[in-house]
N, C-alpha and C positions, 0 to 999 in steps of 0.2 A: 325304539331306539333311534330309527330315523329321523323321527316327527322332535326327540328328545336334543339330537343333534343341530336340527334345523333352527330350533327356539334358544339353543345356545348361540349360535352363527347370529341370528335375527340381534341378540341381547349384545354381541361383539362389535355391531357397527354400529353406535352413536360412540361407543370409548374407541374407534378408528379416527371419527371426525376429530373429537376432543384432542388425541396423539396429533393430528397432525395438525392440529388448530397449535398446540402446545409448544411441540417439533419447530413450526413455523416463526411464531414470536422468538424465539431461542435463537434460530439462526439467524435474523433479521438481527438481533442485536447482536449476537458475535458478527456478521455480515459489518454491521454500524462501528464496531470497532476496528477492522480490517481494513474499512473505508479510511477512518481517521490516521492509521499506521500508513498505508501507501501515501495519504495526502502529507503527511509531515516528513516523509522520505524526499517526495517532490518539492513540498516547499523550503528542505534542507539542499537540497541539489541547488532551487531556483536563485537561493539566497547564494550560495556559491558560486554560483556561473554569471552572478551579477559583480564580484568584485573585480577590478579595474589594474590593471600594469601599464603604468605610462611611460612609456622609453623616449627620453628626451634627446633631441639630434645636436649636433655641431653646427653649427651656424654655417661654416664653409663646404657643408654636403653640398656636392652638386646632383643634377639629377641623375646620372648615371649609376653615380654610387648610391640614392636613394632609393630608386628601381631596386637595387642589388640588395638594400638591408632588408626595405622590404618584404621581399620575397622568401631572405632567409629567416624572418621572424616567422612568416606565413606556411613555412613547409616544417615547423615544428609543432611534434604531435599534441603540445600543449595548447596548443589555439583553439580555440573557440571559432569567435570573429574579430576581427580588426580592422581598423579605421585611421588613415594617414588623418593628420591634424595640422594645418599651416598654422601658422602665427596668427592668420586672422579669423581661422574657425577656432582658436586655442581662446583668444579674445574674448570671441561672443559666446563662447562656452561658459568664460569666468563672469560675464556679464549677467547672463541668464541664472547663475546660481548665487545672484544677489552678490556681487561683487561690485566695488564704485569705479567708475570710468577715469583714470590714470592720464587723461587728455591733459588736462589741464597743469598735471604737474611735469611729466614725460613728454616728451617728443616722439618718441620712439614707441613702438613694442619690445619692449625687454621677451613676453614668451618666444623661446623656441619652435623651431616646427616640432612633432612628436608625431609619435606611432604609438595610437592606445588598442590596448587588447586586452579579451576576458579571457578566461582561462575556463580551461574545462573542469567540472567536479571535483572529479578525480587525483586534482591535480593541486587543489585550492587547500592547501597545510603549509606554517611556515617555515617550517624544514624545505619542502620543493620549491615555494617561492622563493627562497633563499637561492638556491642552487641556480634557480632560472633565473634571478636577478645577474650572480655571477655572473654568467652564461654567455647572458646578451651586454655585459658591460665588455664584454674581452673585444667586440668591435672596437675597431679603430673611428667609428664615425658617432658614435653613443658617448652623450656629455654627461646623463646618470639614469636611471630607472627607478621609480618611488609603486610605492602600491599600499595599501591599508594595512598596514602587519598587527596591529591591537585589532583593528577590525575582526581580522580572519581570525588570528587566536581566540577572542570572545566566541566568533561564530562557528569554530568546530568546538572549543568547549560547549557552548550551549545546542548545542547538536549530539554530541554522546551524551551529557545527561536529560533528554528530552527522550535518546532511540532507547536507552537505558530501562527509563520509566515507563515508555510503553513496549517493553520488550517483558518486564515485570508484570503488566495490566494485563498483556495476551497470553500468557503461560496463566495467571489468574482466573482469568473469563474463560478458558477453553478447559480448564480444570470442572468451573463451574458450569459450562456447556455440557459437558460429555455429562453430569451427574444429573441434572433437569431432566436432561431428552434422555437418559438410562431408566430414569424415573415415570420419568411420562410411557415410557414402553411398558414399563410392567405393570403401571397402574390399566393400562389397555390388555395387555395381557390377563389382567386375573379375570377379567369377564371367559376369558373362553379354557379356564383350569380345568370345568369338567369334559370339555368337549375334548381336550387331548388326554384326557385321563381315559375316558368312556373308548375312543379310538384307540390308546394302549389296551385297553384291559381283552379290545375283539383282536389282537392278535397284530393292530398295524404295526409296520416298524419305526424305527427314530426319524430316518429320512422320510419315509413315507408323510408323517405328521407333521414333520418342521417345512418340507419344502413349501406347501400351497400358503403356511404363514412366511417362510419368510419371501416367498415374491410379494405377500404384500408389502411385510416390511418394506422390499427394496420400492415398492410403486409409491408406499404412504411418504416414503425419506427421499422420493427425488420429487415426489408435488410439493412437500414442506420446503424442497431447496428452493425449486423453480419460483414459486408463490414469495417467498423470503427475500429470494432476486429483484424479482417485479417492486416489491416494494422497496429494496434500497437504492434501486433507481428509478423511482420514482423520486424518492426521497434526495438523491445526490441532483436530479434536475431539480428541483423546486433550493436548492442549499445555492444552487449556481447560478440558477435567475434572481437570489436575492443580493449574492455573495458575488459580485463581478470577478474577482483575483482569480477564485476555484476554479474558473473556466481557462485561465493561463497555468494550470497543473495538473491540466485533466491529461489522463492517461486510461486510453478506451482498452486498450492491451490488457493492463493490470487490473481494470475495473472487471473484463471479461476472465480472466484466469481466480479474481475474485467472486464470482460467483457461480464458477462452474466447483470449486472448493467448497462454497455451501452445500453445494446440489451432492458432491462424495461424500463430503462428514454428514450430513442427512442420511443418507445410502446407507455411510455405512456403521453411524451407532446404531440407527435403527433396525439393522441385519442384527448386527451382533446382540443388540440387549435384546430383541425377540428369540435368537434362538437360544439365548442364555435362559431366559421365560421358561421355556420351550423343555430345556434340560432341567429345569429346575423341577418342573410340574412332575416330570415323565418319572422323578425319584421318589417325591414327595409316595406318601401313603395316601390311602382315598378319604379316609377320616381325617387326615390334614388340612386335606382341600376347604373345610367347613368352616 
């Protein structure tokens, strides 16, 4: 029975490797998709924190009073960063984004000095811009305030139906995640049907027989996570030294809390479809097994 035992165990690890070789690929691609959801969150943010509120001054601001605005633009939680604008950085502004030089017909600078600012995230909807627009016109030294309003409406609509679609794709993929690696357990499982059939039948108990499979479970589901890891960051460094942008949306935080997530869903279908194995076998009849 012993020697009977041993050549089942012996017959159980090459469908160990295969699980976790299987286990592995599975998470590495739900990992790949997890990847691409945090980077469209980020590059939904970056797109946001890049749109622009130009607050246009009164020509008769002296400097006192323009210390005074803005400082109260600057201590509103809606700032981002901000940037005083003279008339002749407003100029060479309009210059640089292919605008034609007004020398020749003008005298003067017609722009304003101005205070431009981004806005935070959070805050980047046109309902709030509206509000904020109000806000800052009730100054008595503020001539108007402009900002992209079709812009931002485009760019929260095309931001809910983008987090939409892959809020659809990840409720998908992790559907078809848990059934693969459920899959790939029991196919590793049926190599060792008689060995916890033969261990039932000398009298061991339920815990007795599931616990030494499922530590491995937990050992085979956190090398499939860790391995899965390795390789999607290997994979998000080689996307970054091609892709220059990905590295201004890289979030090492989120990329770390993303793959310690593979290393638990690894853990822990592969706990659970092992010891479901496990109960399956332990019901079964011995003529079944065949």
């Amino acid at each position: 029975m012993s020697q009977s035992g041993k050549a089942s165990i012996k017959r159980g690890k090459p469908s160990y490797f295969m699980s976790i070789l299987g286990v592995t690929l599975v998470l590495f691609f739900l990992g790949i998709i997890g990847w691409l959801v945090i980077n469209a969150n980020k590059l939904g943010s970056h797109f946001k924190e890049s749109v622009e509120v130009r607050v246009f001054l009164r020509g008769d601001l002296n400097k006192k009073d323009s210390v005074a605005l803005v400082n109260f633009i600057a201590a509103k939680p809606y700032v981002r960063t901000m940037e005083y604008v003279t008339k002749e950085a407003g100029k060479k502004r309009y210059m640089d984004d292919g605008g034609e030089d007004w020398n020749k017909v003008l005298d003067e600078n017609p722009l304003p000095n101005a205070i431009y600012f981004k806005v935070k995230s959070q805050y980047v909807s046109s309902d709030t811009l509206q509000a904020i627009k109000k806000d800052i016109e009730l100054q008595t030294y503020v001539s108007d305030v402009a900002y992209p309003d079709a812009l931002v409406g485009n760019l929260n609509k095309n931001i809910r139906k983008v987090s939409i679609g892959l809020l659809v794709l990840v409720i998908i993929i992790s559907l078809v995640v848990i059934f693969l690696i459920d899959n790939t357990i029991r196919l590793a499982m049926f190599s060792n049907r008689f060995l916890i059939k033969t261990m039932q039948m000398v009298g061991a108990t339920r815990w007795f027989i599931a616990k030494p499979l499922n530590i491995k479970a937990i050992i085979n589901g956190a090398i499939s996570g860790v391995i899965a890891s390795l390789l999607l960051y290997i994979l998000v460094l080689i996307a970054e030294g091609q892709l220059e942008w990905l590295k201004t949306i890289h979030d090492s935080g989120l990329l770390i809390l993303l793959f310690l997530i593979l290393i638990l869903v690894g853990i822990g279908i592969t706990l659970f479809s092992t010891n479901r194995s496990v109960i399956k076998y332990l019901r079964m009849k011995l003529d079944d097994l065949y």
